[in-house]
Each structure stands twice: as C-alpha cells, then as structure tokens.
N, C-alpha and C positions, 0 to 999 in steps of 0.2 A: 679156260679162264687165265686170263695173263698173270705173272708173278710182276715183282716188282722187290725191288733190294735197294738196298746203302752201298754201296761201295768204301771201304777206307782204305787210302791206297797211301803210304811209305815211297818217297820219291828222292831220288839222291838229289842232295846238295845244290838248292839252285836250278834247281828244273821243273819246278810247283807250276808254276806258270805256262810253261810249254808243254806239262802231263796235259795240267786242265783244258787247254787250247785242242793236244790233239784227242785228246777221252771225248769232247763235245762233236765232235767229225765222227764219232764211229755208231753205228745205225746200231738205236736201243737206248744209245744213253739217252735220258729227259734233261738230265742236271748235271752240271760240274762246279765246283766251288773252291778255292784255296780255302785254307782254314789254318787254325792254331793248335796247337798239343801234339800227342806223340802220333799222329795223322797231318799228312801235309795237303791232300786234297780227299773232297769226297765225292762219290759221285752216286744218281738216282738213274736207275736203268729199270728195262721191262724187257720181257720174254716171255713167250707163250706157252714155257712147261719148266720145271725146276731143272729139268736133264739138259734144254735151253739155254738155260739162264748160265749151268756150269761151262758147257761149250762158248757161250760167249763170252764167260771172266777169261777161260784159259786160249779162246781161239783169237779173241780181238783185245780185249781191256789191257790184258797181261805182258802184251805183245807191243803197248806205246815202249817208245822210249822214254827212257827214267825212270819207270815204274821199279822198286823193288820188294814191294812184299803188297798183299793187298789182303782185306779183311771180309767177309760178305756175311752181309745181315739183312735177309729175306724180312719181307714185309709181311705181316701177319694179320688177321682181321679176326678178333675176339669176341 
C-alpha cells in the first residue's frame, strides 16, 4: 500500500520558487506549492513503504537546493 505525506519545507531567502520548480522534477512528488506562514513551500509526495518515503525526504527532497529544514506529515486514513 502506498504512503503519501505533506511535505513543509523552510527555504532560504528567495528561492520558494526555484525549491517548488526543482521539488516537481523529482520522481514521487504529486504536488508542489509556494504558500504563506512560517512554511514557504509544501509539497504532496508517495512512496511504497514509510522506510521509502524517509529515504526519499532525505535521499532526494533534502538534497534540492535551498531547502533548509523540512517538516513530514504522513497521511493517515481513520
């Protein structure tokens, strides 16, 4: 069963726009967005195991430039 998460990603100064542009190029993300508040983009991604899903925040997401901090909030089904 696939996961699926939020991303909030912390992006220095001016570079929201080019996180979101290269976050939409890397295989898994669904969604990238600029947004407002103390998150400057978010992103909706999938992966086929939660152990997936960490290996892809820290092997590709983590890895754009400008990224500096990122938040992950797994999708839940109640």
């Amino acid at each position: 069963m696939a996961v699926q998460a939020y991303i909030l990603i912390q992006s220095e100064i001016g570079s929201a726009e080019s996180v979101v542009h290269a976050t939409r190029l890397v295989p898994g993300v669904l969604e990238a967005f600029e947004v407002t508040g103390p998150y400057d983009v978010i992103v909706r991604c999938e992966a086929g195991s939660v152990d997936e899903l960490g290996k892809f925040i820290v092997g590709a997401v983590q890895k754009v430039p400008g990224i500096t901090r990122t938040l992950t909030c797994p999708v839940v089904n109640i």
